[in-house]
N, C-alpha and C positions, 0 to 999 in steps of 0.2 A: 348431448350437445357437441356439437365441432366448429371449430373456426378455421376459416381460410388463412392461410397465410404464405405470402410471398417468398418467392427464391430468387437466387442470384439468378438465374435465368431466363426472368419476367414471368414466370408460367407461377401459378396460384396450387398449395397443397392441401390435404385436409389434416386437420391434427385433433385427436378427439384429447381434451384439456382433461387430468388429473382429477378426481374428484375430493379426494384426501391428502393431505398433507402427510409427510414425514412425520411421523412423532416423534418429538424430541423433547426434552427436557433440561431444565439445570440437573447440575449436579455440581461434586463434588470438586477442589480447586485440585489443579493437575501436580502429577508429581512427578512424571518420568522427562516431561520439555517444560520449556518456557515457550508460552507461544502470542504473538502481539499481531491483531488486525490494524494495519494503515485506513485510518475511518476515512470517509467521502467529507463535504461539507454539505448540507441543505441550504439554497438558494433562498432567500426573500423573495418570493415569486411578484410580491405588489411593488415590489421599489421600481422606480421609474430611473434604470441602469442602460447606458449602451453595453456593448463588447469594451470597449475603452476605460469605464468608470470604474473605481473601486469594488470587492469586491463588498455584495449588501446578504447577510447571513440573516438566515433565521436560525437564533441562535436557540428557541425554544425547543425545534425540531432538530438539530444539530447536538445537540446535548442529552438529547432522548436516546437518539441512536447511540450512542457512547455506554449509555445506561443497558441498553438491549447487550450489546457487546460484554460489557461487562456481566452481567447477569448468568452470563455463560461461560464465567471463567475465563476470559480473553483480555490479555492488555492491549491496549490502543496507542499505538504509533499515531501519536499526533503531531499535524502539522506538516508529514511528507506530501510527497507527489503526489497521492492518491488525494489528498485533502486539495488540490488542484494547485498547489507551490507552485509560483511561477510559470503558470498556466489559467489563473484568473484570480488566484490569492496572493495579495503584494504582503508585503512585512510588516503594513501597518494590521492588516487582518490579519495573519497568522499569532502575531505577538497576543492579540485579543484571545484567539482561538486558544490559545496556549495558556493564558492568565485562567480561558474560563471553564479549559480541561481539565489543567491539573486540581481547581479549587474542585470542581466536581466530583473528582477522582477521589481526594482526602474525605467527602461528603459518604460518598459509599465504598469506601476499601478499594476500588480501582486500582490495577498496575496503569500506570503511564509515563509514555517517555516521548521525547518531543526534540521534532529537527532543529537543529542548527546549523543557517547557512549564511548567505552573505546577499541575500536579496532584498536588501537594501539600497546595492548600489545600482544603480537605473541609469547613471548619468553616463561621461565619456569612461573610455578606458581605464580604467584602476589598477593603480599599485599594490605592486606585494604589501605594503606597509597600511593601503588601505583594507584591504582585504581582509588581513590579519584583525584590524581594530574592526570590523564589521562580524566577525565570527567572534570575535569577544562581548560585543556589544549581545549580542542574539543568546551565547553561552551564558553570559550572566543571568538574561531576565529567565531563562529555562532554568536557571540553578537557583535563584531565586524565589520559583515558583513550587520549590519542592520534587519537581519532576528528574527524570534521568534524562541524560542530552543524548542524540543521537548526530554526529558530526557527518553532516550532510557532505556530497563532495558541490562544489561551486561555478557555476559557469564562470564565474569572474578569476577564480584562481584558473580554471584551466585556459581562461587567455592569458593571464597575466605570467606565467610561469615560464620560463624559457627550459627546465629541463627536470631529472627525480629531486634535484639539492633543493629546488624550491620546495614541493613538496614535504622533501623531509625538515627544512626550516619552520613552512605554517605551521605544521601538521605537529613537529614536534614542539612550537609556541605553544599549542594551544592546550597541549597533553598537559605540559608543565604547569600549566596557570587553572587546568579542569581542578575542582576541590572533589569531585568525586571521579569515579572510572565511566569512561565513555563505550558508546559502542560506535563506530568507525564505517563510514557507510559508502560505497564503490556501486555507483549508480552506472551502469554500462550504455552506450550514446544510443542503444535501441530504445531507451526509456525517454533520454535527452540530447541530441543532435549536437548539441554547445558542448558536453562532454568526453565530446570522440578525443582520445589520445591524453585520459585522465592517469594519473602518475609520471606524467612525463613521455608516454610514452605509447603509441599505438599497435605495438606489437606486446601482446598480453604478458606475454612469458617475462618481458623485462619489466613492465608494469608491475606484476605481480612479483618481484624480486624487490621493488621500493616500497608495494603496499606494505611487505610481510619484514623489509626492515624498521618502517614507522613504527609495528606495533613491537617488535622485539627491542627497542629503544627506551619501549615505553612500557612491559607488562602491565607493570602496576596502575596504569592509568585508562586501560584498556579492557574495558568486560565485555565487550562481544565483539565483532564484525557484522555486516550484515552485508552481503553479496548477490548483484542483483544481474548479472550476465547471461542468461537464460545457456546456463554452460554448466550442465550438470557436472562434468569430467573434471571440470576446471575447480570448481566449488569443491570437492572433495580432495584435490590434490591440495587447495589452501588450507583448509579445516583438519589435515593432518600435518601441517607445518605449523602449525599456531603455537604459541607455547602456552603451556601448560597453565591452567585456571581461565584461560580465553575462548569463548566461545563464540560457536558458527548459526547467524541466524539466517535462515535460507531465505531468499528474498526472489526463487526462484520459481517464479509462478506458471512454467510448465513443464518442470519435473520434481513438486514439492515431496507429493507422496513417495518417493524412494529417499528421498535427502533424509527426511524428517523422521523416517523407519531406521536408517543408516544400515550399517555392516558389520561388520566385526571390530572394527577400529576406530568407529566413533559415528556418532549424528550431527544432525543440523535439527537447531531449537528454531522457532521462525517468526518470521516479521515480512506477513506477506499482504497485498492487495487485495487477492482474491478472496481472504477471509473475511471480508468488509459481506459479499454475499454469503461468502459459505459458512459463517460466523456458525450458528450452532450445530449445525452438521462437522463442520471442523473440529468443534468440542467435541461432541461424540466420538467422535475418531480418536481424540488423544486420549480419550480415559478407557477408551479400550485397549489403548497400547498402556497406558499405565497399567494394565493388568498382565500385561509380556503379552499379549497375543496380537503379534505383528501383521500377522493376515486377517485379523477381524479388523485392523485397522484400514490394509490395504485394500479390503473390502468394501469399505463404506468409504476413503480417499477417491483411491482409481476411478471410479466412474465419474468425478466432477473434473477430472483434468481438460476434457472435450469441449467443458464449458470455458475454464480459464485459457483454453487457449485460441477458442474463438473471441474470447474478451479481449484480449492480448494480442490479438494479430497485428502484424504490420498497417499503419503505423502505430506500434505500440503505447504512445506516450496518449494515445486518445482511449485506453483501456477503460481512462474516469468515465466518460461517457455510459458503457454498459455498465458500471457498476452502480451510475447514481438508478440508470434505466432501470436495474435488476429492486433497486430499493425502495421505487416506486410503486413499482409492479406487485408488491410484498406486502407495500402498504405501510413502510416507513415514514413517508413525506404523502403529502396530498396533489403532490405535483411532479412534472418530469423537466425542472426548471434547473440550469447548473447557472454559475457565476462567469460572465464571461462568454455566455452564449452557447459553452460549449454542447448543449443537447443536441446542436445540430452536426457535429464531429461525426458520427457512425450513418450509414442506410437502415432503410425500412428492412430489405432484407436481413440487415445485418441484426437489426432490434428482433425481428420473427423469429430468425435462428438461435438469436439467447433467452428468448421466452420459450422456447421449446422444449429448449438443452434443461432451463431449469424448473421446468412442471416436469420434464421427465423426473426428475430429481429429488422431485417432489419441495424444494426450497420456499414456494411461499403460503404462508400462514393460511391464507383464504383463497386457495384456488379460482372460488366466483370472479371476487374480487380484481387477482389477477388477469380472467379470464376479459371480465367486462372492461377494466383500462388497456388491455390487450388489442380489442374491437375497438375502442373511441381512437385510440394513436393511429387503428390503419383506414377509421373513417375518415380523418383528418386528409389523410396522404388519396384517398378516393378507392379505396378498397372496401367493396359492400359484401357485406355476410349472405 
């Protein structure tokens, strides 16, 4: 069997679909990284929602997939961007999300860790002073919930801030008041537009002189970073100035597979996107490198870079799009429904090309399966087999 499927260039291709999946398995919990998928959220496909309304979860399917992730040895980055943060999940939904991760997490041994940002304030411009009590508000119910907090960077700090001294005031509030060690998160404006010119400053190099005094202020309140500037060069020059016991989670989702292998002088543990799809092909990957065999790793890494960074293309911040598509197609959810409308974010082209990229790949469980929700999305668009 083959199916048609469209290109950017109107013209129709043949693509004969996978007939076996990748075999993959659990195994054993990693030893050489730590490594955390940013999970999607599943839509409530029946709730009667505009683009404007809150978002409406279906939390039985949303909690599943958490369970899958896990299952594989992966902790789950809840409640970032990938979870559609400020993108179709306001902070009345994420706080929920977050309440009913982490109780899940404690349910089955789960790692989880969980944003903390300031998306709350929705109204007019906000003070450093509100700001501050809005990322304490958020720090508390995450530290309360037993999870680790991951300190999101803030559209609202970076209007509110006039230069690095602000920065290093929130940022060093909020170290001093964390009861456990945080990991510190530099979301770069190709992911969010509001955050062009985050640390103060839009030239990297002085950004990156305030990010890396924040945490040298603070060691002890500080357990990882996670750096999401699609800058591989840059990522590695941070991650060899960090001090000592702080650690680098690559959030760089295309050039994860050399970060994550490192060099002579250190790695990157990760907390990436893409692992939302590549969730147990990812495992595999890392319990091959737990055996020191850095090119059985980069073996079975490298060929999925094509897919995340067709996922990721400009504009990058619509990446949720192909990943709820890729989870649907897999057979995680019964639908291809996001919060907020966004399933309409990405083209037909664009869906054909990451249904290709990941039957090549072999990624979902029932090839059929995929193949036939494959055919019903491009009957919809008027494309006949």
């Amino acid at each position: 069997m083959t199916i048609q499927l469209p290109g950017a260039d109107g013209t129709l291709r043949t693509h004969e679909p996978r007939t076996e999946p990748l075999a993959l398995t659990t195994g054993a919990p990693f030893t050489s990284r730590t490594v955390f998928s940013a999970a999607h959220v599943v839509a409530d496909p029946f709730a009667d929602t505009s683009p404007d309304s809150p978002a409406a979860i279906d939390w039985d399917a949303t909690l599943a997939f958490r369970r899958h992730l896990w299952s594989h040895g992966l902790g789950v980055a809840e409640a970032m961007d990938t979870a559609q943060r400020g993108m179709g999940l306001d902070w009345a939904g994420a706080a929920e999300l977050i309440r009913r991760s982490a109780a899940e997490a404690k349910s089955v041994g789960g790692l989880v860790a969980c944003g903390v940002g300031t998306d709350q304030l929705t109204g007019p411009a906000a003070t450093l002073a509100e700001v501050r009590a809005a990322y304490e508000e958020q720090l508390a119910l995450v530290e309360a919930s037993g999870a680790r907090a991951i300190l999101m960077a803030s559209r609202a700090l970076a209007a509110a801030a006039s230069g690095p001294e602000d920065y290093l005031d929130v940022y060093g509030h909020l170290l001093r008041q964390a009861s456990e060690p945080v990991v510190l998160h530099w979301l770069g404006p190709m992911f969010d537009p509001a955050l062009e010119g985050y640390w103060g400053s839009s030239d990297l190099d002085t950004a990156t002189a305030t990010f890396l005094e924040v945490i040298a202020a603070h060691p002890d309140k500080v357990e990882g970073i996670k750096v999401s500037l699609l800058d591989a060069g840059r990522e590695i020059g941070i991650r060899r100035r960090l001090p000592q016991g702080v650690r680098c989670y690559t959030g760089d989702d295309f050039n994860y597979p050399e970060l994550i292998a490192g060099d002579e002088k250190g790695f990157s543990h990760a907390l990436l996107g893409i692992f939302d799809p590549l969730g147990p092909l990812a495992a595999e990957a890392v319990r091959v490198l737990d055996t020191g065999n850095t090119a059985g790793f980069r073996e079975l890494l490298d060929p999925t870079v094509e897919l995340s960074r067709h996922l990721f293309q400009t504009p990058t911040r619509f990446y949720k799009t192909g990943v709820v598509f890729l989870a649907w197609l897999a057979g995680h959810q019964s639908h291809f429904t996001m919060v907020g409308g966004l399933q309409s974010a990405r083209s037909l082209p664009h869906f054909a090309r990451a249904y290709e990229l990941a039957d090549g790949l072999g990624l979902f469980p029932d090839p059929k399966l995929a193949e036939e929700r494959m055919k019903n999305l491009l009957a919809l668009y008027g494309v006949t087999q």
